[in-house]
Structures are given as structure tokens and as C-alpha cells.
C-alpha positions in Angstrom: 140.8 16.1 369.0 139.6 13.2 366.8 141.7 10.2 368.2 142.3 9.1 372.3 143.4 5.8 373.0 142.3 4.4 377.2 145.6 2.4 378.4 145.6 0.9 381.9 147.9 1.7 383.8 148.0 -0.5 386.7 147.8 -4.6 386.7 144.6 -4.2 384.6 141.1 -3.7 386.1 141.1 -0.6 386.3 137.9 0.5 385.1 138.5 1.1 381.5 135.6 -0.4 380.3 133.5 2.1 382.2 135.9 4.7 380.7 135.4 3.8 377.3 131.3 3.3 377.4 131.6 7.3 379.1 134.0 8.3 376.0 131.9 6.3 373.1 128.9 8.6 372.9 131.0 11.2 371.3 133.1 8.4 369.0 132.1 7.0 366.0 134.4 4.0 365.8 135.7 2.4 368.7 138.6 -0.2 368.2 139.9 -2.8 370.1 143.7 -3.2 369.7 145.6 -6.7 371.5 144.4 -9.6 373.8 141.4 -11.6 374.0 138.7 -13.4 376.3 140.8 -13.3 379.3 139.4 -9.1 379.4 136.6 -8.4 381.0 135.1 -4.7 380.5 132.5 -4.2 382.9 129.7 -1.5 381.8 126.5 -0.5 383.7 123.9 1.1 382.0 120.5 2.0 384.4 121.7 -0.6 386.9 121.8 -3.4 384.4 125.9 -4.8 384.2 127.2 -5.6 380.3 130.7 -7.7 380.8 132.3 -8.0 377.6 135.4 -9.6 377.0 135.8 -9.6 373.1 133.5 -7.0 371.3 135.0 -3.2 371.9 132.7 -1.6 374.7 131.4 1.1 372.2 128.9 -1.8 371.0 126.3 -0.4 374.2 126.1 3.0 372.5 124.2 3.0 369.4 125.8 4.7 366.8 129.8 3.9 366.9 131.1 1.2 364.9 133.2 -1.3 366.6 137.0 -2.8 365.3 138.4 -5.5 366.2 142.2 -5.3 365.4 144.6 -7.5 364.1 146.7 -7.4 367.6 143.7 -9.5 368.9 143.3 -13.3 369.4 139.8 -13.9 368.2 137.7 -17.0 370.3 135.5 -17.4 367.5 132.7 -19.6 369.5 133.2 -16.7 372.8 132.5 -13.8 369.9 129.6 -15.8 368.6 128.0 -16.1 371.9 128.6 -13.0 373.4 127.2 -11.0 370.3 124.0 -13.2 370.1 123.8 -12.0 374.3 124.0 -8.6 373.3 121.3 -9.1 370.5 118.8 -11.0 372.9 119.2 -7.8 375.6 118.1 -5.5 373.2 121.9 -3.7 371.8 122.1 -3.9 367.9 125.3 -5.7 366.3 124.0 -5.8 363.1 126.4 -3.8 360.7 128.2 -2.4 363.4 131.2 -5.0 363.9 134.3 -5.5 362.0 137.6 -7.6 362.4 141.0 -7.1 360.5 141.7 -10.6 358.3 144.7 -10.2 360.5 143.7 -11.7 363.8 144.7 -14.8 364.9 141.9 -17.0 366.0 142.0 -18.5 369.5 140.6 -22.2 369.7 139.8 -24.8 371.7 143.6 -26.5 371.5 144.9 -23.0 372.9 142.6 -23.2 375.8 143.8 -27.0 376.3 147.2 -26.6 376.0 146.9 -23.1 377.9 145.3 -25.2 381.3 147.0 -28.5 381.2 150.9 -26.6 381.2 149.2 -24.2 383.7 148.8 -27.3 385.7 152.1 -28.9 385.4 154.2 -26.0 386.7 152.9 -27.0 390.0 154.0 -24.6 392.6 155.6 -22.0 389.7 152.6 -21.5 388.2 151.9 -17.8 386.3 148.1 -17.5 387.5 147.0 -17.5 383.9 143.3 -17.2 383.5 143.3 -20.2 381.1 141.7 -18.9 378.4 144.3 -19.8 375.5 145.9 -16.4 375.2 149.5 -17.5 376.1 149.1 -20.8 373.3 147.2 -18.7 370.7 150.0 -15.7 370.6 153.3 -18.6 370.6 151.6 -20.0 367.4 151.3 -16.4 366.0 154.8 -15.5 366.9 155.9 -18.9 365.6 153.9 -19.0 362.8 151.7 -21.7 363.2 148.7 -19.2 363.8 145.1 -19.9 362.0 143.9 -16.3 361.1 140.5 -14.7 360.1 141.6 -14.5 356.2 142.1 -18.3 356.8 138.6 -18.7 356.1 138.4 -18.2 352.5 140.5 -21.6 351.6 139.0 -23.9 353.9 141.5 -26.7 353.1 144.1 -24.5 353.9 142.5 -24.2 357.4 141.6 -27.9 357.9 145.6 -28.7 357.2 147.0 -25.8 359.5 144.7 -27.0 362.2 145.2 -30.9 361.9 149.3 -30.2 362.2 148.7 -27.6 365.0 146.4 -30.4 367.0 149.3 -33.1 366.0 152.1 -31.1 367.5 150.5 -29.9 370.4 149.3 -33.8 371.4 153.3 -34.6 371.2 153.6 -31.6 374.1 150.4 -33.1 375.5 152.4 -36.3 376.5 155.2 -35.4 377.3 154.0 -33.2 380.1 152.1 -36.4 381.4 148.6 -35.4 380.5 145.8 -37.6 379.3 144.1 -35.1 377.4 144.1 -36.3 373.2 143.4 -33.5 370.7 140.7 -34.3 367.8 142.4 -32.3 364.8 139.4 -33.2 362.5 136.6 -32.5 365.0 138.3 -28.9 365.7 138.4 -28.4 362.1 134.7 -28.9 361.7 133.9 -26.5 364.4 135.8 -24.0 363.3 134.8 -24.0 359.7 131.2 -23.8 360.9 132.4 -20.2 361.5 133.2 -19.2 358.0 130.1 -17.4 357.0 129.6 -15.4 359.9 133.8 -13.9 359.9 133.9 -14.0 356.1 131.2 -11.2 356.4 132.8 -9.1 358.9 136.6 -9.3 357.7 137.8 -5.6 357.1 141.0 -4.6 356.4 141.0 -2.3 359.5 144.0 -0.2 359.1 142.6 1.1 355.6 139.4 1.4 357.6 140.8 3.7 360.1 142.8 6.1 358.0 139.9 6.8 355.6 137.5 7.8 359.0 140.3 9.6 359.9 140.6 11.6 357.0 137.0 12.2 357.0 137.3 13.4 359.9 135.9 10.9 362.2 136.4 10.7 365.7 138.5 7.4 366.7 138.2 5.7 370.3 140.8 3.1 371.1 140.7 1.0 374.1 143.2 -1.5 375.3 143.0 -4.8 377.3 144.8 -5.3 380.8 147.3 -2.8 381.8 150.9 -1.6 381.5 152.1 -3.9 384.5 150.7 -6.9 382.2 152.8 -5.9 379.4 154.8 -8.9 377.6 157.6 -6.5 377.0 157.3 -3.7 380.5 155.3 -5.6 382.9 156.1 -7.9 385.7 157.4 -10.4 383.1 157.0 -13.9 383.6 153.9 -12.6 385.3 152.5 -11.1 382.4 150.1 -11.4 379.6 151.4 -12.2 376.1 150.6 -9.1 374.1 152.1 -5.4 374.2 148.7 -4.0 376.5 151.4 -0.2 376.0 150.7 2.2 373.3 153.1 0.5 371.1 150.3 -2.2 371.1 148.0 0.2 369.7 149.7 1.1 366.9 151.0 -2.4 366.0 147.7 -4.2 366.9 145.3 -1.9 364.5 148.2 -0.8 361.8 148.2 3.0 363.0 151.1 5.3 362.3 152.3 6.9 365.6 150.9 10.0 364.2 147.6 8.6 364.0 146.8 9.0 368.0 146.6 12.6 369.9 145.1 11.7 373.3 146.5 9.2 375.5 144.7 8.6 378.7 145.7 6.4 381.6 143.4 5.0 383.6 144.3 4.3 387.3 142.3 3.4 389.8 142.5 5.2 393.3 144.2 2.4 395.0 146.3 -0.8 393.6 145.1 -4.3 392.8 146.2 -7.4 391.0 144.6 -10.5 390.1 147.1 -14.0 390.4 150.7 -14.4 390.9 153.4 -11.6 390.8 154.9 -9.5 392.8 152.5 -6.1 394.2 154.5 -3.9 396.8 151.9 -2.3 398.1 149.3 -5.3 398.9 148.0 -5.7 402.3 147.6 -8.6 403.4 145.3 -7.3 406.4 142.0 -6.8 407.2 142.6 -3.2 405.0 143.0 -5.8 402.0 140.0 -7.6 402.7 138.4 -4.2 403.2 139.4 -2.9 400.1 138.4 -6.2 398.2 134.8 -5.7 399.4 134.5 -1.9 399.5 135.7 -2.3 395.8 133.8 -5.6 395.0 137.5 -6.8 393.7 136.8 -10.0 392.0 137.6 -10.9 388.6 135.3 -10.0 385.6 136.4 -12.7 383.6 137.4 -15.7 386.0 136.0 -14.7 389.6 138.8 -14.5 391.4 139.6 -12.0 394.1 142.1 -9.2 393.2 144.8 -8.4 395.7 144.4 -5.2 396.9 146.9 -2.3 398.2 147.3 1.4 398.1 148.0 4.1 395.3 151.7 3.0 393.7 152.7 5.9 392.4 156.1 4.5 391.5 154.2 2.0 389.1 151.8 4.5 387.6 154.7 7.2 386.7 156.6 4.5 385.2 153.3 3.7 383.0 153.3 7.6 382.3 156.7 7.3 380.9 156.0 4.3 378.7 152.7 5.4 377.2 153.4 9.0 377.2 150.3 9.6 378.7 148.9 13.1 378.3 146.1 12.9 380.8 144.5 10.6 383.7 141.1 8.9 384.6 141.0 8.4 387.9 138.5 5.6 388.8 136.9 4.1 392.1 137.3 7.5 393.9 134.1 6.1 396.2 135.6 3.3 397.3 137.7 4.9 399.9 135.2 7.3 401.6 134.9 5.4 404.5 138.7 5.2 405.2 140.1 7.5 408.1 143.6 7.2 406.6 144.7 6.6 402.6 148.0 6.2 401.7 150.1 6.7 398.8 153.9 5.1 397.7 155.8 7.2 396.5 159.1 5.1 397.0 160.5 1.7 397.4 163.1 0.7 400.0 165.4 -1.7 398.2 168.6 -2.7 400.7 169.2 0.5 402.3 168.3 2.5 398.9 165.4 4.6 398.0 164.5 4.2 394.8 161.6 6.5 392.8 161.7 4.9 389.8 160.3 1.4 389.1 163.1 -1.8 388.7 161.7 -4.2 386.9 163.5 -6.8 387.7 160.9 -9.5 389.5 163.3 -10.5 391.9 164.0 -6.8 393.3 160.7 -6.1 393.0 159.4 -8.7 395.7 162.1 -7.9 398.0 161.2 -3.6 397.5 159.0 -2.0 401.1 157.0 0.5 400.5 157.4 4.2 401.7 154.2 5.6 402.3 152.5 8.9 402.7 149.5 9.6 404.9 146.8 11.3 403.7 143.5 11.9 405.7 140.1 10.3 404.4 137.3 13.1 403.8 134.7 10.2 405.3 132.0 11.8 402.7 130.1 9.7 400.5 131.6 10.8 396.7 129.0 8.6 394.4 126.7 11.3 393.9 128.5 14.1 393.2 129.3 15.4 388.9 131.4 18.5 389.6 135.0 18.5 391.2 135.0 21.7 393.2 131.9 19.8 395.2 134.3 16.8 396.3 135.3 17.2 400.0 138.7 19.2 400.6 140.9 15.9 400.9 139.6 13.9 398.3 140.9 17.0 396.0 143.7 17.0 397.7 144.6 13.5 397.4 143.5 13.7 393.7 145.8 16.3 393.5 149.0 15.0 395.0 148.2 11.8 392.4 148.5 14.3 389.7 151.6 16.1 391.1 153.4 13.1 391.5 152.6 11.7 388.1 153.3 15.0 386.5 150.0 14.4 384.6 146.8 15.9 384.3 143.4 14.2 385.5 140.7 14.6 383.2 138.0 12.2 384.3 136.8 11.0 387.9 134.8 8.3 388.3 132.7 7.5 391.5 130.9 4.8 391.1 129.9 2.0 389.0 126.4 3.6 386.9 127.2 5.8 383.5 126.8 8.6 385.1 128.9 8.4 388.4 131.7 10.8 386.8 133.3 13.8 386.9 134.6 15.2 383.7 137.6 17.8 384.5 138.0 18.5 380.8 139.0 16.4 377.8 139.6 17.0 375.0 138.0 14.4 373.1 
């Protein structure tokens, strides 16, 4: 198979990152398909941690080349600095990094407007991470977006920018904030960026299909998860891009024949960073348990995830979305020390059972859990490559994951190093 796309499958965090760095060494491109700096792919290579939250995580290995796609808001200061940090610790970016003309660019007045409307809602506030995404994808949808082809008529640029900084100090006041947008001093910044995106603009779909046809073999890896979806997730409480397969075709200008692998990564329980509803959280001691077992804290903002057990309901409604075609189970290790591990399987909704996931917020919050019990194997996991060595119950609760779901696992991950994983057979 030359093409697998890694969705999330969950509220995000899920570990794709580590998925994707396991996956690159046999790709030679590795795209990125929708969102921004607001993701935060964690990767740990001989104990030393790479977070990247704008170039694809195939930059670590040395030979793929990386994509940035044109479903992606761009921070053009954030790329700048995070590439020269992967230059000074020793990974090559030279030659290896290109970004469709498409992509919107994210800037400073996005990250303003993003924060100071964040902090206006008061107590209805979405628990954005504040990094301009919501701001940067309304001007794109409304038109008013400053892309990476932008660059090569700099007036052009200058003019979008100083009417974009004039209309957003109009919403500026009249949400009471003192903040006043520089239009000019914006402008200057940004243009200081020309060179450096003028030289890595690729039209990426054309890219693509001719590596495809060469035969290539294409890695795609998504942002957030399914749950964050603009259009499936736990909308309002969502991000503002399509994080679903659909993203991955639209964001990077693939035909929908173009993928052959879709894996989901879940992790082995449930967790979810800022507001929205999460049926399974616990908010016990188990949460807090779970939180530091699992070090849950953002990789982007800091904050602490909420934690909870396996929701199967959410993850086979992911399946259906994405039509997933296999799993990566991360985080296995986490729960070794647990006597008991549960799994929902069902929601109780007013007297009603239901198995399939309503996504309607307001049902959602008011749905209870039903849970199945499942004993812990109490056996440390992290060191162990093959599956038939995992302890009885943690195959067995791998299993029932996979029964449920009505979806192969192909990868098991236990533990945070490269090499904390299990392969049970891909494809790719």
C-alpha cells in the first residue's frame, strides 16, 4: 500500500504524532492536511522530546519530504521559529519542506481577535487555545484570508492586511476591548516573510499525484481528532477545520481515490482538553490518577486534559465517519497499575439506551455512562514489542476494543520512546 492517512479519533491527543514519527521511516513524503499551531505532536527520539505544532512530524526522520497543505493556517513567525529549533538540534530542513500557495496565513490580528472574544464570552467561553485558528479560518471562509501566493504582489498583501486590521479594530470596540491593531506595522512583519515562503510554495496537489504515480509512498497525518471536527464534533466545542478524512482530501487536493489506509488512533482511555461535554470523565481521584499516570497536560498550551475511560460509543462513531480500516491503540502502559478498567459501550439518555453517538451537545451532557468491567493485568507493558507477550487481559481488553469497533488494531503503543510499540501488521 503506498498511501495511509493517521486520523484521531478521540478529542485529539491521542498520540498521533508518535504514530506518524513510527510510520515515516518507511514514507517518503509526509503531509500535513488542516489546522495550525494550536497542535502539538509530541515525538521522542533516545529520550530527547520534539513538539511540533506546524511542520509534519516526518521532519525527525531523514529522508521524507514534508507538505504542508492548503487546509492549513500557516503562523508564519511560529513556522520560522520552530524550523530554525529543529536546525539548531541537529534535524535537517533544508530542501525537505514545502507548502501549497493555498494556505491561509495565520497572523498576529487572528491571535488578537482570537483571545480578546475568548475573553468576552465570560462564563460561555469555548476553551479555545488562543492561537488565531477560529479568526484565521472566518477570514478564509469569508474571504478576507491573506494566503501564501499573496507573497508575490506585495501591495496586494499590504492592502488586504490594512482592511483586515481596520475591520477587525471596529469588532475590537465594540466588544469593549482596548486593544488597537497596527495595520502597517503587521504589514511590515509579514512581508519580512516573503523570501523564505516564496522559496517553499509548491503546488501540493500536483506534488502528490506525480509521487504517487511514481510510486511513492504517501503518509498523511491530521491535527486534533474527530470529536473536534467543525462539521461531526461536539460543535460549538470544536475546532474550525474538518480534522475527518474529508479534511484530507479537501485540505491537500487528493481525489478520494488517492488514500488506501485509514488508521484511527485511539488512545486506551478518553481525555479532552477545555470545555465540552465528555461522558465518561471522572471527576475522582481515578481522573487525577489517570492525568498523572498519563502525564495529561497539553502539548501546546499546558493545560490538564480531562480524563475518563475507553468511549467506545465515540470511537465507533469516528469509525463510521472516517471509514477507518484499522486502529493504533496508544498509551496501553498507562493503565497497568489499575485493578479494574472500564469500557462504555452505551449511554443512558432518559430511560433509553442508546449505542450510537447523538450529537446533539445538549443530550450529550445529560447521557450516563454504561460501563463494562474489565480486570487490570497489573504488569508493567512498556517493555514488551510482540503482542502474544502482553498479559492475558490486556489482550483481552485490546480485543473487546476491537470487537466493539468492528475494526482491526494494527499498532500498540506502550510508551512514550520510538520504540515502545507493537506492530500487529500494517500494511503500509
Amino acid at each position: 500500500m503506498s498511501s495511509l492517512v493517521v486520523i484521531g479519533s478521540q478529542w485529539g491527543d491521542e498520540g498521533k504524532g508518535k504514530i506518524v514519527d513510527y510510520l515515516a521511516s518507511r514514507a517518503d513524503i509526509v503531509a500535513r492536511f488542516q489546522g495550525g499551531a494550536n497542535a502539538g505532536h509530541t515525538v521522542v527520539v533516545e529520550g530527547t522530546q520534539f513538539i511540533l505544532h506546524q511542520i509534519p512530524s516526518g521532519i525527525i526522520f531523514p529522508q521524507p519530504e514534508c507538505v504542508i497543505g492548503n487546509g492549513v493556517v500557516i503562523d508564519p513567525a511560529g513556522f520560522i521559529e520552530e524550523r530554525e529549533n529543529l536546525n539548531k538540534r541537529g534535524i535537517k530542513t533544508a530542501g525537505r519542506i514545502k507548502i501549497s500557495g493555498k494556505a491561509h496565513m495565520l497572523l498576529s490580528y487572528h491571535k488578537v481577535m482570537d483571545q480578546e472574544r475568548e475573553a468576552s464570552r465570560g462564563k460561555g467561553k469555548i476553551g479555545t487555545t488562543g492561537r488565531g485558528i477560529g479568526p484565521a479560518y472566518e477570514d478564509k471562509i469569508a474571504r478576507n484570508g491573506v494566503r501564501v501566493m499573496d507573497f508575490h504582489n506585495p501591495d496586494k498583501l499590504r492592502a488586504k492586511i490594512l482592511e483586515n486590521a481596520g475591520l477587525n479594530n471596529k469588532i475590537l470596540q465594540a466588544i469593549g476591548s482596548q486593544v488597537v491593531l497596527d495595520g502597517q506595522a503587521i504589514a511590515e512583519e509579514v512581508l519580512s516573510y516573503r523570501d523564505t515562503f516564496l522559496e517553499l510554495e509548491t503546488d501540493v496537489s500536483l506534488f502528490l499525484y506525480e509521487g504517487l504515480a511514481r510510486g511513492k509512498k504517501l503518509l498523511i497525518e491530521g491535527a486534533q481528532g474527530l470529536m473536534l471536527d467543525v462539521d461531526h464534533g461536539t460543535y460549538p466545542y470544536v475546532t474550525s477545520s474538518n480534522t475527518s478524512i474529508g479534511g484530507a482530501f479537501a485540505g491537500l487536493g487528493l481525489g478520494p481515490k488517492a488514500i488506501e489506509i485509514v488508521l484511527g488512533v485511539i488512545k486506551a482511555y478518553t481525555t479532552r482538553v477545555g470545555n465540552g461535554p465528555l461522558p465518561t470523565e471522572l471527576k475522582n481521584k481515578e481522573g487525577e490518577k489517570l492525568r498523572e499516570l498519563g502525564a495529561e497536560y497539553g502539548a501546546t498550551t499546558g493545560r490538564p486534559r480531562r480524563c475518563g475511560w475507553f468511549d467506545a460509543v465515540v470511537t465507533r462513531y469516528s469509525k463510521r465517519i472516517n471509514g477507518l480500516t484499522g486502529l493504533a491503540v496508544t498509551k496501553l502502559d498507562v493503565l497497568d497499575t489499575l485493578d479494574e478498567i472500564k469500557i462504555c459501550n452505551a449511554y443512558q439518555w432518559r430511560g433509553k439506551t442508546l449505542t450510537e453517538f447523538p450529537f446533539d451537545p445538549d443530550v450529550l451532557e445529560q447521557c450516563e455512562p454504561v460501563y463494562e468491567v474489565h480486570k487490570g493485568w497489573k504488569t508493567e507493558t512498556s517493555g514488551i514489542t510482540d503482542y502474544d507477550s502482553l498479559p492475558a487481559a490486556a489482550r483481552k481488553y485490546l480485543a473487546r476494543i476491537s470487537e466493539i469497533m468492528d475494526c482491526p488494531i494494527r499498532l500498540v503503543s506502550v510508551g512514550v520512546q520510538r520504540d515502545q510499540i507493537i506492530n500487529c501488521g500494517t500494511d503500509f
